[in-house]
VEXNU-871088 format. One record per residue (C-alpha): x, y, z. Coordinates in steps of 0.05 Angstrom, whole numbers, plus 5000, padded with zeros to 4 digits. Layout:
XYZ ...
***
This chain:
235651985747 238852695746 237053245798 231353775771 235554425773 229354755798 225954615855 217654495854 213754975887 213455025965 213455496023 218556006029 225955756020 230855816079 228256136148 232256546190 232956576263 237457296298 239657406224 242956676211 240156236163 237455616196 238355026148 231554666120 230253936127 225753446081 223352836118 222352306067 218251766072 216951166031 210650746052 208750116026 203349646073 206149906135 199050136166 200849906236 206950276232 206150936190 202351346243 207851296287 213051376231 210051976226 208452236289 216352146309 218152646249 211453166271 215053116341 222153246334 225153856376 225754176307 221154016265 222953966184 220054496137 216453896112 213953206111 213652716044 209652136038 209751745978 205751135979 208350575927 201550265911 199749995987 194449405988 191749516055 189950236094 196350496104 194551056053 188151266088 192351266155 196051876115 190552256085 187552206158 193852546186 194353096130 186953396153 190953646210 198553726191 199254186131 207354056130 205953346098 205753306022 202852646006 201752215938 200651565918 202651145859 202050405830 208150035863 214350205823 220350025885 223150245942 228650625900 224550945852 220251305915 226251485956 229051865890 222352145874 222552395947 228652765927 226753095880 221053425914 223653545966 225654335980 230354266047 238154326043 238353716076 233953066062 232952526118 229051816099 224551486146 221950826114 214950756139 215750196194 221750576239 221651176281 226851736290 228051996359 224852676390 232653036372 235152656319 234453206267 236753716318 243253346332 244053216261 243453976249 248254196304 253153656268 253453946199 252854796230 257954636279 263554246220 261054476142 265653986115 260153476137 255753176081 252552576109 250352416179 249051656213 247251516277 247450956318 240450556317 236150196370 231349586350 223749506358 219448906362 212948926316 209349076386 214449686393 218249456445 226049576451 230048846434 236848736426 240248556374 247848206374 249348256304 248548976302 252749016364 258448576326 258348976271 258949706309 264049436355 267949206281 266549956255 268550276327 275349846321 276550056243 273750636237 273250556166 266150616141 268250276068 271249686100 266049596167 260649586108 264649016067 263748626135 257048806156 251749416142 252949726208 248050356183 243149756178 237550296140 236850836095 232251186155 239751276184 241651756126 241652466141 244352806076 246353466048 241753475983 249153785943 250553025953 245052815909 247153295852 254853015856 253552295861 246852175840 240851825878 239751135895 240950475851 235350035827 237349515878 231949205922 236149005982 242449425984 240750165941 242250446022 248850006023 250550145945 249250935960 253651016017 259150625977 258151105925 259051725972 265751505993 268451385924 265152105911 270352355962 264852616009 265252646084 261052156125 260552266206 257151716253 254352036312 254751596360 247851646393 241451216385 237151706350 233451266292 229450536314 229549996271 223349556274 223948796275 217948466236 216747816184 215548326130 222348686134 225748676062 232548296093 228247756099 226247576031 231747255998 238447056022 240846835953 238247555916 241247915982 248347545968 248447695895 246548435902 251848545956 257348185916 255848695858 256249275902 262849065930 265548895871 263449575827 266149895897 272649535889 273749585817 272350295812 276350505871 282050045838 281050485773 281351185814 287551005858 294951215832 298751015882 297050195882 301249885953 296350285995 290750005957 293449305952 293749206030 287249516037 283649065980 286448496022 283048666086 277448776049 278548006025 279347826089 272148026115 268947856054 271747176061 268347106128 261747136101 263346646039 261947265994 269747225968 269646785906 262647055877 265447825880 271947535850 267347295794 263847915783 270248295783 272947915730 266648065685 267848885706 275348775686 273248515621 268648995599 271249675566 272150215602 267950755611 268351515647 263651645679 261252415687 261752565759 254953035769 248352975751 246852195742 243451645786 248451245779 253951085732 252450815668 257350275680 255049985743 247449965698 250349515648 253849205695 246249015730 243848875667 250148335656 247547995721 240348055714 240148465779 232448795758 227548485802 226749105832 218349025841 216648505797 221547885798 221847965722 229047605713 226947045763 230346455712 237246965724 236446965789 235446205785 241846245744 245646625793 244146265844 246245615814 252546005795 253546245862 252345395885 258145315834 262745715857 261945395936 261744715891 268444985867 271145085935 268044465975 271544055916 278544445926 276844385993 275043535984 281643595938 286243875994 283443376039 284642775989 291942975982 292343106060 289042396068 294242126023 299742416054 297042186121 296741456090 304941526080 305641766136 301941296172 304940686115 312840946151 310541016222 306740296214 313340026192 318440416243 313340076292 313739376262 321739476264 321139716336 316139226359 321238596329 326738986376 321438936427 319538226422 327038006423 328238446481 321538056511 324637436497 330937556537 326837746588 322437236587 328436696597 330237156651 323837126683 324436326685 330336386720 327836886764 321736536781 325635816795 329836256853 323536526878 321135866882 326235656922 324936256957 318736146961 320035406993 324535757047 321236237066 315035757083 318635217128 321035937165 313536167161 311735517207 316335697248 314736407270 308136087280 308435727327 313136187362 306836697344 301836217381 305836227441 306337067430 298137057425 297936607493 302237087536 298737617500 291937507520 294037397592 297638047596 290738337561 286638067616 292138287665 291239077625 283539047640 284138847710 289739407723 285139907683 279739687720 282839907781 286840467763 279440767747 276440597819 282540967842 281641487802 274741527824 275641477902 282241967892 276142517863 271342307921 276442487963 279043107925 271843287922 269943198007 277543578018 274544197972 268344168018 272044168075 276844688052 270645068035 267544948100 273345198143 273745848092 266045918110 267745848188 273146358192 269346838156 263746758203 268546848261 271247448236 264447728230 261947498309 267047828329 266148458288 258948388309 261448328390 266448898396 260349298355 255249048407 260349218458 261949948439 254350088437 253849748497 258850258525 255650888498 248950688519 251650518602 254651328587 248451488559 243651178623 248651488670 247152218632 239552118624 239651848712 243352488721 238552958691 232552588717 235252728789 236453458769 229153428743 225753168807 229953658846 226754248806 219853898809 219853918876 222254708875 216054848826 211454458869 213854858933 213655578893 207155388869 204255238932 207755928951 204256308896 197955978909 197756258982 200756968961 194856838914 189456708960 191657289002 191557748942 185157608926 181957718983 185358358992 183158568925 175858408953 176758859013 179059378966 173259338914 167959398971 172060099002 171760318928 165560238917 164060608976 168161168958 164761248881 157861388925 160361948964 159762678925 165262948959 169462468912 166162608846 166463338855 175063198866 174562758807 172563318768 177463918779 181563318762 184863458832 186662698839 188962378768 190361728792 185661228755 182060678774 178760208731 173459788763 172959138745 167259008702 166059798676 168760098619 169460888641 175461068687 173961368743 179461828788 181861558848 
***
């Protein structure tokens, strides 16, 4: 289906950003009865850190809600463009998504996976950073129907196999490592050189990418896991492993045979088609693409124009040769049947070269087996002559060790009764062992009873001296205190005498000053009585005043001084 040369009608063509045109993307989606999924198809493109210019839905005659899920979704996101149609295939939507679609670059999302929040920002950066770039695959991640992340080996296999190679032509011979066209991020110039996609039902993603590399176009994995893959019993790989087989063998063998037609130099190409032989073998794919290249080989050949077409002309008839048109509606089900049965042939074919090979090995085994058989039968007559002589030998042998034998007997008597004798004097010197053991022990024990009472005594005398040594530390001790205290009595006797002696001196000047006392105060009494006879006379107070006598005199008992 060619390209339309003008685009329909949208919004505005390519937005700028600081005077740089920012490239558009087209998020296509194909839905068929996915209505668990398709919301959150959806909501993974609405979400992205840049968002596409727009969102395309086209729903391939759905028999359950997914549809109304959509129109739902569109009340409130103008940027999806949605329409639905009678179920026509999952090729014919994906191309009709193309067309519409406005952006320079298209990405697919089938309706049951889910991109991740920067996939089509890292896909941008990709192809503005390197121009050359036309397509763009990621690496993917895998979802149960529930939505949760589950691993998957095969996948793991075939990316290592791609990581090793990198060869994207040959690591898709071996396994489809891009595993879905929601992993194809293309520059829509790629669409106009090569065309769109195949009316294939199992492979148009595998067929397509084949196509690009014969187109000459420049594919870049991006090693990042930025689309998920969900796991479910409806998936399409599922369906048929016989339609799957025969769809992939005639990919891989329009793949081969055109690259074979395109290539001048042919030693280059010859050791690559045998790798290629060598993986395709591995998956028992080999002889049925060997078939279908034969049929290619004998068909005329064609050019092919290299714009503008879906997909070769050639490659259609070639489809149409196989009966490869099931697309929706399993029309060429009895070619299928036939193809099928063809494809039994051809491992028929091989399991009877295979039965063949093992015939002619079996029969070769047999003569070899016939010769060894009879080299043994010669070697086992040697043998049995040899045994013969050896037997005769034996005879002889065993007459000597008779004799031997006889010998050695009457000498066997002998040693014993010499060995009774040994046992006699034997047992007596065992008894005579336990009686010495028996006493070497109670010697042993009284020689520790008596180690045992000379450690206590040892111990004892060790105790002794040390309290000696400390008696008599404790005597001289007693004895120098002794000493200080007889200097200390003689000191204290000493001043005690001193002390009486000046007892008796206070006594005696007490009794002194007691008498000078006495006397003193009776004097003082004869004195009082004259003075108060004196303070009665006038003759005094008058002298008292002209202050003629200033001696003082304070009575006892008044408080005013009176002259004297």
């Amino acid at each position: 289906m060619p390209l339309s040369t003008t685009a329909p009608a949208s919004s505005s063509g390519t937005s700028r950003q600081l005077g740089a045109p920012v490239p558009r993307v087209s998020v296509v989606i194909p839905l068929y009865n996915h209505e668990k999924y398709i919301e959150a198809a959806i909501q993974s493109a609405l979400t992205q850190t840049v968002p596409p210019s727009e969102i395309i839905v086209i729903d391939d005659g759905s028999t359950d809600g997914s549809a109304e899920v959509v129109r739902q979704l569109c009340m409130d996101h103008p940027e999806i463009i949605f329409w639905s149609w009678p179920n026509q295939g999952a090729h014919h939507t994906l191309n009709a998504g193309i067309l519409r679609a406005t952006g320079d670059f298209v990405a697919f999302l089938n309706s049951d996976d889910c991109f991740a929040p920067d996939r089509l920002a890292s896909c941008l950066a990709l192809v503005q950073s390197d121009t050359s770039i036309d397509v763009v695959a990621t690496r993917a991640s895998f979802l149960d129907d529930q939505g949760n992340a589950v691993s998957n080996p095969w996948y793991d296999d075939a990316l290592a196999f791609y990581r090793k190679e990198r060869d994207v032509a040959l690591a898709l011979f071996r396994a489809n490592f891009l595993v879905t066209t929601s992993n194809l991020f293309v520059r829509r110039s790629v669409f106009e050189s090569v065309g769109t996609f195949a009316p294939l039902r199992y492979t148009h993603d595998l067929e397509f990418i084949l196509r690009v590399v014969l187109g000459k176009k420049r594919i870049t994995f991006l090693d990042q896991p930025l689309v998920a893959y969900r796991l479910h019993e409806k998936n399409t790989i599922s369906e048929s492993k016989a339609r799957e087989d025969i769809e992939r063998s005639a990919v891989f063998a329009y793949f081969l045979h055109r690259q074979w037609r395109s290539e001048t130099v042919r030693e280059p190409w010859r050791n690559a088609l045998a790798r290629y032989a060598e993986v395709l073998g591995q998956q028992d794919l080999l002889e049925m693409v060997e078939e279908f290249l034969v049929l290619l080989e004998d068909r005329p050949t064609q050019e092919v124009p290299a714009v503008a077409v879906a997909l070769p002309n050639e490659f259609k008839g070639f489809l149409a040769l196989l009966g490869v048109d099931w697309i929706a509606h399993g029309s060429a089900e009895p070619l299928l049947q036939r193809f099928a049965a063809a494809r039994k042939v051809f491992l028929r074919r091989e399991q009877e070269a295979a039965d063949e090979a093992r015939l002619k090995a079996d029969i070769q085994w047999l003569v070899e087996q016939r010769n060894a058989w009879e080299e043994t039968a010669q070697a086992r007559e040697e043998q049995v002559r040899s045994l013969t002589r050896a037997f005769q030998e034996m005879r002889a042998g065993n007459d000597w060790l008779l004799e031997q034998r006889n010998a050695w007997e009457q000498t066997a008597l002998a040693q014993e009764g010499q060995a009774k004798s040994l046992m006699g004097a034997l047992d007596e010197m065992r008894a005579g062992n336990t009686w010495l053991l028996e006493q070497a022990n109670a010697w042993e024990r009284a020689a520790l009873a008596k180690e045992e009472q000379s450690r206590l005594v040892t111990q004892a005398l060790h105790e002794m001296g040390a309290a000696k040594n400390w008696l008599l530390e404790q005597r001289n001790a007693w004895e120098q205190m002794a000493r200080v205290q007889e200097e200390n009595a003689k000191s204290l006797t000493h001043a005690l005498d001193e002390m009486r002696a000046g007892n008796t001196w206070l006594l005696e000047q007490r009794d002194a000053w007691q008498q000078v006392a006495t006397n003193s105060g009776e004097e003082l009494a004869r004195c009082r009585a004259a003075l108060d006879g004196l303070l009665n006379k006038p003759l005094f107070r008058l002298l008292v005043r002209t202050k003629l006598l200033e001696l003082t005199y304070v009575s006892p008992g008044h408080d005013d001084a009176v002259p004297k």
